[in-house]
N, CA, C and O atoms as a GROMACS GRO file, in nm:
protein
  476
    1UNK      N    1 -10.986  -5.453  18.636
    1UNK     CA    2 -11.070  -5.564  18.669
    1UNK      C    3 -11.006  -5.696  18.624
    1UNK      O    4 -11.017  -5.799  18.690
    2UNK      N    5 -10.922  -5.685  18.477
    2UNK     CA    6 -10.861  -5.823  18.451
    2UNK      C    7 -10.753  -5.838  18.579
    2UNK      O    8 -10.726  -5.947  18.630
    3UNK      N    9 -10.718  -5.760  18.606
    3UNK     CA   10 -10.588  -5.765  18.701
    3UNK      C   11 -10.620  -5.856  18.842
    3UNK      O   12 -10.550  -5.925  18.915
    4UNK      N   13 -10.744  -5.824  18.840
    4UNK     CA   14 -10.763  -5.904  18.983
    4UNK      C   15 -10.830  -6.071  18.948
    4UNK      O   16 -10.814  -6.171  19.017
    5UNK      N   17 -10.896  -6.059  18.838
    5UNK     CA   18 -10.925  -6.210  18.783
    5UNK      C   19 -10.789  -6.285  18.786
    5UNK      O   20 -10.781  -6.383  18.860
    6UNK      N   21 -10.716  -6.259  18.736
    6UNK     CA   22 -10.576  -6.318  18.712
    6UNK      C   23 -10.519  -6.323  18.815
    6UNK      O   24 -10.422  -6.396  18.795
    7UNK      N   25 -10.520  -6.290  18.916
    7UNK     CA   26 -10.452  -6.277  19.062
    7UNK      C   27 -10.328  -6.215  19.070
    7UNK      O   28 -10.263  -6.228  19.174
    8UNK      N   29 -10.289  -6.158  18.989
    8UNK     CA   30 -10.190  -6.033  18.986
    8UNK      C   31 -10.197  -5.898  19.069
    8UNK      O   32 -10.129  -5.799  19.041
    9UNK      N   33 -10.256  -5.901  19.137
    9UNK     CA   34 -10.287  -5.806  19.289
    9UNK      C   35 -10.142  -5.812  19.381
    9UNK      O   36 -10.094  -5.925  19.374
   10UNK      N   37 -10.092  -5.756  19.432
   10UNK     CA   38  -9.962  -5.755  19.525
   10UNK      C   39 -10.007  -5.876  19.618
   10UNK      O   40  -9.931  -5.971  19.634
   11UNK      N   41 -10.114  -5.870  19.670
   11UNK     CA   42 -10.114  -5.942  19.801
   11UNK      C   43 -10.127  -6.073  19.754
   11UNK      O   44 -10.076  -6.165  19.817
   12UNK      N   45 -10.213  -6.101  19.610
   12UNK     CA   46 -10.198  -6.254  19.568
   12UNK      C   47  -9.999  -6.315  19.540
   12UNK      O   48  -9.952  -6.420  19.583
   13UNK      N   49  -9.955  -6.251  19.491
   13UNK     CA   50  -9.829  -6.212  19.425
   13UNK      C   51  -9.702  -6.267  19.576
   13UNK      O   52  -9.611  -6.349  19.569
   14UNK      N   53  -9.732  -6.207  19.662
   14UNK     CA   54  -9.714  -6.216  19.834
   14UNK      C   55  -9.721  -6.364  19.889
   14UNK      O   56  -9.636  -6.438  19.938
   15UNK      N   57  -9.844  -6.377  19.864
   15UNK     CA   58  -9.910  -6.486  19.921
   15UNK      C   59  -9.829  -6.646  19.861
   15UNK      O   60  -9.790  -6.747  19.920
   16UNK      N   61  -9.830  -6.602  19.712
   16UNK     CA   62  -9.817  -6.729  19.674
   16UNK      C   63  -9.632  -6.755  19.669
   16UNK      O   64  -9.577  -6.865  19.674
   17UNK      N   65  -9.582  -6.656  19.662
   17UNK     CA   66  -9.406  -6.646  19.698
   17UNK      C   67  -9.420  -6.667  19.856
   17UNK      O   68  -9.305  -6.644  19.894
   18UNK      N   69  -9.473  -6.687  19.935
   18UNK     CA   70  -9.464  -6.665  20.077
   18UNK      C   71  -9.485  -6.856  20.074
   18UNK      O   72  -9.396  -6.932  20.111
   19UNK      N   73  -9.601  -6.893  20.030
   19UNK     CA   74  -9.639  -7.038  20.022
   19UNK      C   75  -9.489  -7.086  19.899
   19UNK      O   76  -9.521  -7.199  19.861
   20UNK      N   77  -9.390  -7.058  19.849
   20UNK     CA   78  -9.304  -7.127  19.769
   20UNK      C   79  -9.253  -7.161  19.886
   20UNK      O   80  -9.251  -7.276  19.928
   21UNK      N   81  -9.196  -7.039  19.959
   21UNK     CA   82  -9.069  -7.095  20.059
   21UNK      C   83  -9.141  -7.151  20.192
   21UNK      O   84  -9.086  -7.158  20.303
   22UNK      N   85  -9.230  -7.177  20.172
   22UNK     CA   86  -9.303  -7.253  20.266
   22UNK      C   87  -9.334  -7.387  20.260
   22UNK      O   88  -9.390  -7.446  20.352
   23UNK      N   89  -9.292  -7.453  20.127
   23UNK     CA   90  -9.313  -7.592  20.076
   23UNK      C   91  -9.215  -7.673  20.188
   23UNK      O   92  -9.092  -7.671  20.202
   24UNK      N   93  -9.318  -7.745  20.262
   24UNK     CA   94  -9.220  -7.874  20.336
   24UNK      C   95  -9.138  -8.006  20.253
   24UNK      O   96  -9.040  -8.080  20.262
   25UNK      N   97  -9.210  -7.986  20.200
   25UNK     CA   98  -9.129  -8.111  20.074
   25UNK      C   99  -8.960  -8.044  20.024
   25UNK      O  100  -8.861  -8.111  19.994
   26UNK      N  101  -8.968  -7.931  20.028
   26UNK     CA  102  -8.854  -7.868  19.979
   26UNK      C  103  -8.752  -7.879  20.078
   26UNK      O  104  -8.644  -7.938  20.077
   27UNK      N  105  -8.820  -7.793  20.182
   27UNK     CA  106  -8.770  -7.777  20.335
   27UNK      C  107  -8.692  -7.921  20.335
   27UNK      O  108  -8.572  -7.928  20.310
   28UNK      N  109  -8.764  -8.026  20.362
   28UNK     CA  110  -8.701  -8.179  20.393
   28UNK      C  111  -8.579  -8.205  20.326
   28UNK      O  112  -8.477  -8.241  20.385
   29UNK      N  113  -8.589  -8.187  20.193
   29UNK     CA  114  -8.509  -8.295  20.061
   29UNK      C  115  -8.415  -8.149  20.141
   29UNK      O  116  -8.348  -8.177  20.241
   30UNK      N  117  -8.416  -8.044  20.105
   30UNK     CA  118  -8.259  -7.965  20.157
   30UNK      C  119  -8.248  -8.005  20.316
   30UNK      O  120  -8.128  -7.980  20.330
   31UNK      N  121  -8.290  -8.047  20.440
   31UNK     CA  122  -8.228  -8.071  20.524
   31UNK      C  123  -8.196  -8.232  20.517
   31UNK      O  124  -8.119  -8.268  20.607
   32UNK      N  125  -8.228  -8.309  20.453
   32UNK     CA  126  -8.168  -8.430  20.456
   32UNK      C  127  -8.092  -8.419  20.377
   32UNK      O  128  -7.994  -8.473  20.428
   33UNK      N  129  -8.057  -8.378  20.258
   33UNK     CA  130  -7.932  -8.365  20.165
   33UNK      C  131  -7.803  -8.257  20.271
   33UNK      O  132  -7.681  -8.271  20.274
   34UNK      N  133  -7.882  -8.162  20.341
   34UNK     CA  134  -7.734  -8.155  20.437
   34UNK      C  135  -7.704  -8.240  20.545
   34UNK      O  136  -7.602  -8.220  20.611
   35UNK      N  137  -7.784  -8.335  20.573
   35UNK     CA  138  -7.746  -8.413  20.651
   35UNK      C  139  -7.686  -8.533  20.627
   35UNK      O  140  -7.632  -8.604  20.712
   36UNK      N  141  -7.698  -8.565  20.468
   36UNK     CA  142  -7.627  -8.676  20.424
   36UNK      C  143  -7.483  -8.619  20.387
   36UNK      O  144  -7.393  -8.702  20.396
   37UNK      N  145  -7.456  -8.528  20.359
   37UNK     CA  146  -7.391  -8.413  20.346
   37UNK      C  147  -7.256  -8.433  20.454
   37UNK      O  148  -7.136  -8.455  20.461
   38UNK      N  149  -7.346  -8.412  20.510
   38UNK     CA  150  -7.203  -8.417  20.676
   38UNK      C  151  -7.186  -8.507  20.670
   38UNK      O  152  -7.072  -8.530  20.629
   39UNK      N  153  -7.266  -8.620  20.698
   39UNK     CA  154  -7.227  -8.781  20.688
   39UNK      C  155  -7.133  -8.816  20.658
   39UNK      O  156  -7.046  -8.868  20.727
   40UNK      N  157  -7.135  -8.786  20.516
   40UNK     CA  158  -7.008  -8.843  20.365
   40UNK      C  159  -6.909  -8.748  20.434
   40UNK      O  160  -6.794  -8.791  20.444
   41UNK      N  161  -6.935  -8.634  20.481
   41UNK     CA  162  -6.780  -8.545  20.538
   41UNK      C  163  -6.736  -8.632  20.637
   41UNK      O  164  -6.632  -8.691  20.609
   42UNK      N  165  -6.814  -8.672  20.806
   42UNK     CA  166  -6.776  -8.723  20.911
   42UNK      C  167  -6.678  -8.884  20.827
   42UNK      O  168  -6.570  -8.924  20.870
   43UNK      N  169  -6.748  -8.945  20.712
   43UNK     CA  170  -6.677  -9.043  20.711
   43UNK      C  171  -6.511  -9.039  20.601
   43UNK      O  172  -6.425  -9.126  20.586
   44UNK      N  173  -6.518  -8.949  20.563
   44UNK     CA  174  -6.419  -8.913  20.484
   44UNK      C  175  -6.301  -8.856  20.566
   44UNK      O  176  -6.183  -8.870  20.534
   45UNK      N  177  -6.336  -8.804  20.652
   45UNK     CA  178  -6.259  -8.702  20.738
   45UNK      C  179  -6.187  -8.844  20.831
   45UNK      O  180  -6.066  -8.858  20.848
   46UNK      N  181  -6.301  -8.944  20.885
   46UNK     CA  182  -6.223  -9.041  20.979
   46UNK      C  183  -6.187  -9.152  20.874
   46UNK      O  184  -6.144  -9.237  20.951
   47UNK      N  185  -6.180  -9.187  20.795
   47UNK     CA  186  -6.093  -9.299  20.639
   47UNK      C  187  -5.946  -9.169  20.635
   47UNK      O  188  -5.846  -9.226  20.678
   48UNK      N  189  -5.926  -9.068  20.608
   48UNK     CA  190  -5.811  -8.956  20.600
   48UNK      C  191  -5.736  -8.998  20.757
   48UNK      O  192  -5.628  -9.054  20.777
   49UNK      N  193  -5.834  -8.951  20.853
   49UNK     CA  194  -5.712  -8.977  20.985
   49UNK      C  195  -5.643  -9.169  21.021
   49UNK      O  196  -5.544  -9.209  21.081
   50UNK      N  197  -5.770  -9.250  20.939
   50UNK     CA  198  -5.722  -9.375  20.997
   50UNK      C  199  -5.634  -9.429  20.904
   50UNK      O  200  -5.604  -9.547  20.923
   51UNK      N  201  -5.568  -9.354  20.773
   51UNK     CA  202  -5.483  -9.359  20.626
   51UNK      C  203  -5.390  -9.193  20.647
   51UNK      O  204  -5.438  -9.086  20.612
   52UNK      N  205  -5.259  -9.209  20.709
   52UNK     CA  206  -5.214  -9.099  20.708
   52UNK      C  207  -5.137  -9.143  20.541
   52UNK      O  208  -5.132  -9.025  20.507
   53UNK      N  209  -5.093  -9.199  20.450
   53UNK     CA  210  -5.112  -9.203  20.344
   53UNK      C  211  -5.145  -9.167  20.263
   53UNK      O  212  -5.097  -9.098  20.173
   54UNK      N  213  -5.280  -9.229  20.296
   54UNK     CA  214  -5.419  -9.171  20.130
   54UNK      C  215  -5.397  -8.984  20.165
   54UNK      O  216  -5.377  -8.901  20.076
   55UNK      N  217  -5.406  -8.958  20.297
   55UNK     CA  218  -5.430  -8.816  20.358
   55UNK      C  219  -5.279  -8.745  20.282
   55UNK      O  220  -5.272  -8.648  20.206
   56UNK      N  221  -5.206  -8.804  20.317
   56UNK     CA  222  -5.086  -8.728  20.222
   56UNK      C  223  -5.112  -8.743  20.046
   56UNK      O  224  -5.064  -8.656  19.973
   57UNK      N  225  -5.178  -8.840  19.997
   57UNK     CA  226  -5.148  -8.839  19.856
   57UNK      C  227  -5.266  -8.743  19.845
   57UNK      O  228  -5.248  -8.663  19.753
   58UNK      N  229  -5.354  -8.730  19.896
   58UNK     CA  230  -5.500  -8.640  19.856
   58UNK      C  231  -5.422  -8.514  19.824
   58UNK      O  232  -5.416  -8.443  19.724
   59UNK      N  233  -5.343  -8.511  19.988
   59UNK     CA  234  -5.314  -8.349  19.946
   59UNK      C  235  -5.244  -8.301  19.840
   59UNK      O  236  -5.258  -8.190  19.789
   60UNK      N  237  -5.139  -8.422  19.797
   60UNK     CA  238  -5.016  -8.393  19.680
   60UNK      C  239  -5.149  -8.376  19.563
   60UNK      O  240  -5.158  -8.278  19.489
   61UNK      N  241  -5.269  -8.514  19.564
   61UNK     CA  242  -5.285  -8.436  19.472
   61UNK      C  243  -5.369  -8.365  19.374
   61UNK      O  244  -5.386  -8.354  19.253
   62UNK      N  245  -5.410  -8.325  19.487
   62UNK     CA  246  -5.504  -8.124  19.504
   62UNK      C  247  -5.390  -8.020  19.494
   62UNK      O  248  -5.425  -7.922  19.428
   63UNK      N  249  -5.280  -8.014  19.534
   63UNK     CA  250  -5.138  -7.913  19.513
   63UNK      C  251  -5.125  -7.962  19.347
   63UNK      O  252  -5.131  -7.885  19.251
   64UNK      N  253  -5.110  -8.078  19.342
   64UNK     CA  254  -5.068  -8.129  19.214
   64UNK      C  255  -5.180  -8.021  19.117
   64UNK      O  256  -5.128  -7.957  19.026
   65UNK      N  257  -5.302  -8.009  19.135
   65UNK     CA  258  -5.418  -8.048  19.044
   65UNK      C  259  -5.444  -7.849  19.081
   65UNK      O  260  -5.547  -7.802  19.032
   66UNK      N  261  -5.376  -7.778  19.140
   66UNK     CA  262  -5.364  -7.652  19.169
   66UNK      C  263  -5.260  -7.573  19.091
   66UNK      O  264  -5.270  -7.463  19.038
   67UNK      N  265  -5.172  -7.647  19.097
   67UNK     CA  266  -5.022  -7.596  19.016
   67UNK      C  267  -5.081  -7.599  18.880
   67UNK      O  268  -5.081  -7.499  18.808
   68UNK      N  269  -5.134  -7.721  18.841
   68UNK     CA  270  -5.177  -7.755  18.673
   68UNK      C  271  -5.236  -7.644  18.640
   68UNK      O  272  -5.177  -7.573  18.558
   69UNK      N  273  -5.361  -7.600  18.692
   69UNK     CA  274  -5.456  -7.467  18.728
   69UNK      C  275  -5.399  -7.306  18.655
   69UNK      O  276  -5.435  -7.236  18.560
   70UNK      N  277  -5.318  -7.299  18.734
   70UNK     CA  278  -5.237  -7.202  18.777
   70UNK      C  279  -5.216  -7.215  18.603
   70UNK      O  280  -5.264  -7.152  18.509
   71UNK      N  281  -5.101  -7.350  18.615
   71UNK     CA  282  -5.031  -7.315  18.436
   71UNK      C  283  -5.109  -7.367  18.364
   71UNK      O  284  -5.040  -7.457  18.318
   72UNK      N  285  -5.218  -7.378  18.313
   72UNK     CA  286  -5.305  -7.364  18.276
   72UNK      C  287  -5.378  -7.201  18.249
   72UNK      O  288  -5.400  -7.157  18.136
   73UNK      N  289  -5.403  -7.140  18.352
   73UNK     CA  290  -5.430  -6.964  18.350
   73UNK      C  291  -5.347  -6.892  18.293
   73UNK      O  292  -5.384  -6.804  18.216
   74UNK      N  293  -5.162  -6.922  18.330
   74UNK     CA  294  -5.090  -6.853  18.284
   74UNK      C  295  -5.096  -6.851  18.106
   74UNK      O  296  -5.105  -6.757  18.027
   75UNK      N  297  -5.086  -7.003  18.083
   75UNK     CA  298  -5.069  -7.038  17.932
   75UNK      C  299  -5.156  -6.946  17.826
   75UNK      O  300  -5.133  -6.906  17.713
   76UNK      N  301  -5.294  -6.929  17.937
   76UNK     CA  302  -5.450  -6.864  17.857
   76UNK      C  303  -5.435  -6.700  17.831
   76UNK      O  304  -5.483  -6.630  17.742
   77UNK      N  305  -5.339  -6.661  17.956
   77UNK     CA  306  -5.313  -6.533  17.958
   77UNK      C  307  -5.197  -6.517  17.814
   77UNK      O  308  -5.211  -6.450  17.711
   78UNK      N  309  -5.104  -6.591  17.849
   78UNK     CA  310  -5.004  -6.620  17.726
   78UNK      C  311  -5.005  -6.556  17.566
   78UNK      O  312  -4.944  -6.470  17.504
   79UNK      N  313  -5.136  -6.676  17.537
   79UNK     CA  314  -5.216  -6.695  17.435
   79UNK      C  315  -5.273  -6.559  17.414
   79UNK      O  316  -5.224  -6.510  17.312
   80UNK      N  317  -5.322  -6.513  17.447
   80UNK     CA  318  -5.427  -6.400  17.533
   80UNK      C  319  -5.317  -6.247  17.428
   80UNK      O  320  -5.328  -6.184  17.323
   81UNK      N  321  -5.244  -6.253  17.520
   81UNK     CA  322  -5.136  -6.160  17.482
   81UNK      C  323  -5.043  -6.129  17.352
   81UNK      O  324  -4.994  -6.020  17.323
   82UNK      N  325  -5.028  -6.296  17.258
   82UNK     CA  326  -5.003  -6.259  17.168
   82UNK      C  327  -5.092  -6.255  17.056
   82UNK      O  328  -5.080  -6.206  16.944
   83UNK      N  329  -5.194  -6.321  17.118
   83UNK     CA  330  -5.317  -6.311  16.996
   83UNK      C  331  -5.354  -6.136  17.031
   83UNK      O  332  -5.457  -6.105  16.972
   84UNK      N  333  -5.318  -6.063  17.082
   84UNK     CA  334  -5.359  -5.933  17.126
   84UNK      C  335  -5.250  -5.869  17.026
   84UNK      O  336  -5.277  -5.798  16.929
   85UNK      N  337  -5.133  -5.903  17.065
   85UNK     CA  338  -4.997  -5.847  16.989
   85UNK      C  339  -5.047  -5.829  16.826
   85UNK      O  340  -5.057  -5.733  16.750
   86UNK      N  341  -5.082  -6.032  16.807
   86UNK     CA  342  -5.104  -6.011  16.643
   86UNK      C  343  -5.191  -5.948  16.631
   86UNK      O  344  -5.126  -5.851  16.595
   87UNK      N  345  -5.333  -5.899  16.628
   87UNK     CA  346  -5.432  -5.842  16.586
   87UNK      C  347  -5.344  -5.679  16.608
   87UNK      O  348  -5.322  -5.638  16.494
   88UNK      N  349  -5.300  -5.597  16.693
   88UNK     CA  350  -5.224  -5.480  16.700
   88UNK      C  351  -5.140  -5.464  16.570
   88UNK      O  352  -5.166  -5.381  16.482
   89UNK      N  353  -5.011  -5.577  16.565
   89UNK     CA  354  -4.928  -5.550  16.435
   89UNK      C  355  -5.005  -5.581  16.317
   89UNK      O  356  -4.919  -5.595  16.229
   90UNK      N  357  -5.144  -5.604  16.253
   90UNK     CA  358  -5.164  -5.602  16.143
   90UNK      C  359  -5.226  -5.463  16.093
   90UNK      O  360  -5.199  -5.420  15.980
   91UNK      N  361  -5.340  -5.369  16.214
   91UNK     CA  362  -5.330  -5.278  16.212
   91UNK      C  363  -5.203  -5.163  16.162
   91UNK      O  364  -5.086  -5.176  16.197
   92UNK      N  365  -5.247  -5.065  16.086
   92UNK     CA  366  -5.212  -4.936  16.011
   92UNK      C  367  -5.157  -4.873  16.141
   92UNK      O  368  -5.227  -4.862  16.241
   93UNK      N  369  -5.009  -4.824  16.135
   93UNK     CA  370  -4.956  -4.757  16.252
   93UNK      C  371  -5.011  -4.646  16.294
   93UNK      O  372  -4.997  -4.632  16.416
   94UNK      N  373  -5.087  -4.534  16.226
   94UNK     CA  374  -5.123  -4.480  16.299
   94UNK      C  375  -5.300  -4.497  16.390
   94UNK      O  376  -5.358  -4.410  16.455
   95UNK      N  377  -5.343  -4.636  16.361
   95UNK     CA  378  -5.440  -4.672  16.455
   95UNK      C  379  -5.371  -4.787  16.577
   95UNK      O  380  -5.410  -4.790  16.694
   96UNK      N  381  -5.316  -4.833  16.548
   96UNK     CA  382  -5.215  -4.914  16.619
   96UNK      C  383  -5.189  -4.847  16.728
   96UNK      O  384  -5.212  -4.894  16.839
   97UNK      N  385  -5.134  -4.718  16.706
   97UNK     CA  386  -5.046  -4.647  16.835
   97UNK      C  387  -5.139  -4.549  16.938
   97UNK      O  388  -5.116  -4.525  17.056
   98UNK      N  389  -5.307  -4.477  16.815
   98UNK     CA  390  -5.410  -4.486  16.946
   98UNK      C  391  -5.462  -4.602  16.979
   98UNK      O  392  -5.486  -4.583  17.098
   99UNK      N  393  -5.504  -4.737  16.950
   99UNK     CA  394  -5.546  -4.815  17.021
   99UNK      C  395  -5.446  -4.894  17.111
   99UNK      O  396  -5.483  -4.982  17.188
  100UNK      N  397  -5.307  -4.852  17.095
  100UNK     CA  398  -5.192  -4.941  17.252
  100UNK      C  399  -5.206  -4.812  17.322
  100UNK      O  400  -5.202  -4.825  17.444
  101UNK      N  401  -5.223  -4.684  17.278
  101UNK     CA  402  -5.225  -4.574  17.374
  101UNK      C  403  -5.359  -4.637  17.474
  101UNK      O  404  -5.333  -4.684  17.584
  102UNK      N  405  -5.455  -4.634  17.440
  102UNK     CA  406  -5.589  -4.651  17.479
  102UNK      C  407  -5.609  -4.765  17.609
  102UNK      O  408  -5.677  -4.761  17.711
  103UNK      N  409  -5.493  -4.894  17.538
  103UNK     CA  410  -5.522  -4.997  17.598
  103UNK      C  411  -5.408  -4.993  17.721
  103UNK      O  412  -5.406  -5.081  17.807
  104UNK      N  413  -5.338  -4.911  17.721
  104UNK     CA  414  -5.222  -4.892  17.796
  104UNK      C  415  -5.294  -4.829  17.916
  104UNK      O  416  -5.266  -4.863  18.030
  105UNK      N  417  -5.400  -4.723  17.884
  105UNK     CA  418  -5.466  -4.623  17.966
  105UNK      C  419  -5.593  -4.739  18.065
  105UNK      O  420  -5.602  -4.749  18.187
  106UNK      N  421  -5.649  -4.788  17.990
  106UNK     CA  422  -5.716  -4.862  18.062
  106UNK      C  423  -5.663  -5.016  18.155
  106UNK      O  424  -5.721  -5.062  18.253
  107UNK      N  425  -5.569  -5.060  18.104
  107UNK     CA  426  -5.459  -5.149  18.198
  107UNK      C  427  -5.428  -5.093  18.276
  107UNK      O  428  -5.416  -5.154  18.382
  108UNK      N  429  -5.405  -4.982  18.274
  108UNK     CA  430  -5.320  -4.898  18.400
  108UNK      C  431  -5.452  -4.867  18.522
  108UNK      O  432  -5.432  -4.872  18.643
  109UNK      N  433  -5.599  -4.830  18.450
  109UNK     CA  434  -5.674  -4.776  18.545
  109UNK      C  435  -5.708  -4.900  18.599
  109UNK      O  436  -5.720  -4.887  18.721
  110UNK      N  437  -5.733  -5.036  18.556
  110UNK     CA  438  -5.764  -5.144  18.581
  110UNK      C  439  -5.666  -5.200  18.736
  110UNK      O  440  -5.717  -5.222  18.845
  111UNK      N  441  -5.524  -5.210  18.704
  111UNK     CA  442  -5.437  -5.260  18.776
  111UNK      C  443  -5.484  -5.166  18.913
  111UNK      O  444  -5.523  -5.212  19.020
  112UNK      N  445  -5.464  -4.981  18.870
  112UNK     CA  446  -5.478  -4.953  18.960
  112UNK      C  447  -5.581  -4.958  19.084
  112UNK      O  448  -5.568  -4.938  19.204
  113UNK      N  449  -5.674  -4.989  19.013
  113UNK     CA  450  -5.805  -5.036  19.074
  113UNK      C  451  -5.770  -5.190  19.161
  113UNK      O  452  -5.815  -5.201  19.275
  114UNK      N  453  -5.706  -5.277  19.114
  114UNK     CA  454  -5.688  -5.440  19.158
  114UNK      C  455  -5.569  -5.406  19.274
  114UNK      O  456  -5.559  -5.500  19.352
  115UNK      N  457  -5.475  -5.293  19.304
  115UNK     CA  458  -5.407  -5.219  19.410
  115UNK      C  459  -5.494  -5.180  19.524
  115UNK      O  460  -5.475  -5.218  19.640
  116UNK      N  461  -5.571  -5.118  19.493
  116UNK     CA  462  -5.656  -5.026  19.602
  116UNK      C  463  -5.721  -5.110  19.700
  116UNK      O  464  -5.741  -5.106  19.821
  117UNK      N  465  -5.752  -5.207  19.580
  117UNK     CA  466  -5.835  -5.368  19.662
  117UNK      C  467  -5.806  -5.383  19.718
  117UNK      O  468  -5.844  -5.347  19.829
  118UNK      N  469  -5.676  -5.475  19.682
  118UNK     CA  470  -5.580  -5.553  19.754
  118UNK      C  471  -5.505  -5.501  19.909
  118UNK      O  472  -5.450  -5.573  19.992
  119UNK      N  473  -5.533  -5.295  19.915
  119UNK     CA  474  -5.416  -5.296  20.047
  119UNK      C  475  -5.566  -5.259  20.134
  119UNK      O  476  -5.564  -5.242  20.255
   0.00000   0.00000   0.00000
């Protein structure tokens, strides 16, 4: 009986998720934000073709700002690897050599998994 005072019934539950995505106010602000949307694209796109220039430096530098990226990831992996190394060599050799056994086993199932993807 509390269940239905409270409107926790499926069909109240229904009703009122059915009336969220039904809000026109919502509806609007997302189709005018994609429509301002394109706008800023249509005018960006024709400032790029009427500046073959700016259109070349954008691209250098997004390549530029991609490469950084990249060595940036590598550096983290880097880091990554010898902070992995040191924590291994302070370890007692014989936990050392099951946990690179271990980690060797799961790199391997990992990669092989990121193979299978990939073909």
């Amino acid at each position: 009986m509390a269940d239905r005072e409270s409107g926790s019934e499926p069909i109240d539950l229904l009703l009122r998720s059915t009336g969220d995505l039904l809000r026109p106010e919502e509806l609007v602000r997302e189709a005018t934000r994609d429509l301002v949307k394109a706008e800023i694209r249509r005018h960006l796109e024709k400032t790029l073709q009427d500046d073959p220039k700016l259109a070349t430096d954008l691209r250098e530098a997004v390549r530029d700002l991609l490469t950084a990226r990249a060595t940036e990831y590598a550096a983290l992996v880097r880091v990554g690897t010898a902070t992995a190394r040191l924590g291994l060599s302070a370890l007692p050799p014989e936990v050392r050599r099951a946990l690179t056994h271990d980690l060797v086993e799961m790199i391997s199932k990992e990669l092989g998994q990121i193979a299978e993807r990939s073909l």
